[in-house]
FILO-251737 format. One record per residue (C-alpha): residue in three letters; x negated, y, z. Coordinates in nm, 2 decimals, decimal comma, always signed. Each point is the difference from the previous one (the first is absolute). Example, Ala and Ser with C-alpha at 12.3 -4.5 7.8 and 13.67 -1.06 7.14 Angstrom:
// FILO-251737
type  X  Y  Z
ala  -1,23  -0,45  +0,78
ser  -0,14  +0,34  -0,07
// end
This chain:
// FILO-251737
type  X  Y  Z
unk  -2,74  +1,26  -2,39
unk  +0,12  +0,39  +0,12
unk  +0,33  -0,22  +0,14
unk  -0,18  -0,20  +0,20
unk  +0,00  +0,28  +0,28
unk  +0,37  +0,11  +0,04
unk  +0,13  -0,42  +0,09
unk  -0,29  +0,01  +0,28
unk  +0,11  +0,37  +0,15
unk  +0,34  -0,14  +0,01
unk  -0,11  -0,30  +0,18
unk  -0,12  +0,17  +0,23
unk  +0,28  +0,23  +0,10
unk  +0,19  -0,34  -0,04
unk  -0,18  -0,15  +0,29
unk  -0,03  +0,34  +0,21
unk  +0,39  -0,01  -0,04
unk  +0,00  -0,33  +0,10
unk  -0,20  +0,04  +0,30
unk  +0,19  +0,33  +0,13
unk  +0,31  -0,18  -0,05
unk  -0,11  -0,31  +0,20
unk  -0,14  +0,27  +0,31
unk  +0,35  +0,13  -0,04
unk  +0,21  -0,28  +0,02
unk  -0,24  -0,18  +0,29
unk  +0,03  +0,33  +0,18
unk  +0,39  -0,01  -0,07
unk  +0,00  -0,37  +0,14
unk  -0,20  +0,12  +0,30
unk  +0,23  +0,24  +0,07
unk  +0,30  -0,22  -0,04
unk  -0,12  -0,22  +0,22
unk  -0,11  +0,25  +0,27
unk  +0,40  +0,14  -0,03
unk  +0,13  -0,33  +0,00
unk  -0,20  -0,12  +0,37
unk  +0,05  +0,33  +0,14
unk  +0,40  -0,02  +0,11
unk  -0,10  -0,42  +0,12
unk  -0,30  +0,15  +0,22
unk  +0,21  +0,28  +0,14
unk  +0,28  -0,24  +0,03
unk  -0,23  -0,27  +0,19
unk  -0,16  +0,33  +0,24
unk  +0,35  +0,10  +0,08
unk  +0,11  -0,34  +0,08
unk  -0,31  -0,03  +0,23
// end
């Protein structure tokens, strides 16, 4: 019964892991994506 605690704490650095590795690779994405429409928007204000 003592076990019982240790699988449950790991679970739950397992899902905080999770969780901080999905904010990072959303915030990665965003960034991606913000870096990837920056040179078109420049590109369409210079061509305007």
């Amino acid at each position: 019964m003592g076990y019982r605690t240790r699988p449950t704490a790991a679970r739950q650095f397992v899902s905080a892991d999770l969780l901080q590795g999905i904010l990072v690779v959303s915030s990665f994405g965003f960034w991606a994506v913000m870096l990837g429409l920056m040179p078109v928007l420049l590109f369409r204000i210079w061509l305007a």
